[in-house]
N, C-alpha and C positions, 0 to 999 in steps of 0.2 A: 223272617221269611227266607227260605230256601229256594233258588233259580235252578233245576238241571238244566244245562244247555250242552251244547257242543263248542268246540274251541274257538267254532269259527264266528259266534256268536256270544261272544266274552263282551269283546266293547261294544258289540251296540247293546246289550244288557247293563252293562257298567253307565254307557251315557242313558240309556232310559231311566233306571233305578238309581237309589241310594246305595250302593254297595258299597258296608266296610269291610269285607274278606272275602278271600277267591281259596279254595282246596280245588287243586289242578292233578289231574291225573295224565301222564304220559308215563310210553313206553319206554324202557332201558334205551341209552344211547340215541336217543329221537333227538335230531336235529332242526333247524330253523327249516321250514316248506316239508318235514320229513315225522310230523308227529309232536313236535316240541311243541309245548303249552307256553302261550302267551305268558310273558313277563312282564310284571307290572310293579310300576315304582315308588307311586303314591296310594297301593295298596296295600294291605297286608297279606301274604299269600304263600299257602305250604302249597309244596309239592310232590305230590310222591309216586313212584318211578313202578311201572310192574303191566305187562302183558295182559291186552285181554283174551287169556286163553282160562279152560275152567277148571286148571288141574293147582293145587293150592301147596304139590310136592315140587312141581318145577321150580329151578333155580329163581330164574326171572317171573314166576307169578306170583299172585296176592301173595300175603302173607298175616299173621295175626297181629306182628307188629305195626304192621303196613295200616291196617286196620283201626288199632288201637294207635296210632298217630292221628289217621285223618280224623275218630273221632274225638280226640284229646283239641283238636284246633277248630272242630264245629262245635264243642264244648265252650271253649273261649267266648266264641261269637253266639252264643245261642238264641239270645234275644235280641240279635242285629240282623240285617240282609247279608247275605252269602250267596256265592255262585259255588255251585259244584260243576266241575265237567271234566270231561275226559274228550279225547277227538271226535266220537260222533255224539256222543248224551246219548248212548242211549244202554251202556252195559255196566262197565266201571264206577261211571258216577252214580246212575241209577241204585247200583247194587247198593254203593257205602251209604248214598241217602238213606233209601229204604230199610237198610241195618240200623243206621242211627235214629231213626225216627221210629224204629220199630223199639230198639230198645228203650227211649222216653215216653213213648204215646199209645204204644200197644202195636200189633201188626194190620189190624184190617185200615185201623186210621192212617197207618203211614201205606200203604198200599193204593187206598181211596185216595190220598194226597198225589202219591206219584203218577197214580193213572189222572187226573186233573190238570195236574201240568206238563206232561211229557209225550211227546210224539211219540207212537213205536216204542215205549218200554222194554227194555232185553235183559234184565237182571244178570249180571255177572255169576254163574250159580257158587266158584272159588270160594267168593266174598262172602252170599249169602250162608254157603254153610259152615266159614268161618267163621260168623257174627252169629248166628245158632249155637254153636258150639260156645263159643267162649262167653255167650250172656244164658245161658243153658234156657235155652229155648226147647229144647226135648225132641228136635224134629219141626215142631211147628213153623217155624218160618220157613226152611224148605219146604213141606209140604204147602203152605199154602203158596209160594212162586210156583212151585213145579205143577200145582190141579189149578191155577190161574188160566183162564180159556187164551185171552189176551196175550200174556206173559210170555204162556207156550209158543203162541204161532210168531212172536217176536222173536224169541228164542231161536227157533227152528231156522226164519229169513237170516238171522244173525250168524247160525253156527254156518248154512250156506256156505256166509261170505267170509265168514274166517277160513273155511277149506278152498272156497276159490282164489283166497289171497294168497292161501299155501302150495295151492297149484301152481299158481303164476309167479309164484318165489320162491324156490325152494332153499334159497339161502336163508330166509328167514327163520325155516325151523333150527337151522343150526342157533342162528341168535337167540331164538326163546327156551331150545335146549342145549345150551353150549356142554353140559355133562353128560350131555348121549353124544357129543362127537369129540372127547377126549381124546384126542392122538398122542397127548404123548405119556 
């Protein structure tokens, strides 16, 4: 069984559940109260570092290795309990589930899966149409997140507050594109 949660929701999922593996997604440089994914010591747990922004050329976003890591370690675990998450559950982790699960089980069943157990669903679209791409899905997994009724209006509350955060920090664009402010 696969858990999307949020970060903040790690142990009491761990103390409710059997959980033998955690795939944690934070942002580059995220530190403790700053983004950083719970650490855990008598679990097993990858980690992997990358913006949820939905550009898949930026330095600091998804990536296909990025990709092809978290599912090489939900492969491991396949028929154990795992937690995916990312700071809120509802983009990064959503995304890699819904790829992973799309590419073992078909996409409407991982889709009908994620919408059953996830608040607010907001698919990471980077992710999805990395894991399209590199399991040659033809389009299909995009097209069915992006005509999703659900999907979309998460989507839209989501991209919102990625611009309101960008508003309210503009240092942060330099962090997720440090090669558009190359000074020297």
């Amino acid at each position: 069984m696969i858990y999307v949660t949020a970060a903040r929701d790690v142990a009491t999922t761990i103390a409710a559940q059997q959980i033998d593996a955690v795939l944690s997604i934070e942002h580059p440089g995220a530190t403790d109260g700053a983004g950083r994914a719970p650490r855990l010591d008598n679990i097993p747990q990858k980690i992997l570092s990358f913006w949820d922004i939905e550009d898949e050329t930026a330095t600091n976003g998804p990536s296909s290795a990025m990709v092809l890591d978290g599912f090489e370690f939900l492969d491991h675990y396949k028929y154990d309990n795992v937690i995916v998450h990312c700071h809120a559950g509802r983009s990064r982790s959503v995304a890699m589930t819904l790829g992973w699960m799309a590419r073992d089980y078909g996409i409407t069943p991982a889709i009908d899966a994620i919408k059953d157990q996830c608040t607010a669903p907001a698919p990471n679209m980077a992710v999805i149409r990395l894991v399209d791409e590199m399991y040659d899905f033809g389009g299909t997994l995009i097209d069915a997140v992006e005509n999703d009724p659900d999907f979309t209006a998460n989507r839209a509350k989501t991209e919102e507050r990625r611009q309101e955060i960008a508003t309210n920090n503009p240092d942060l664009i330099r962090q997720i594109y440090p090669e558009k402010f190359n000074l020297g």
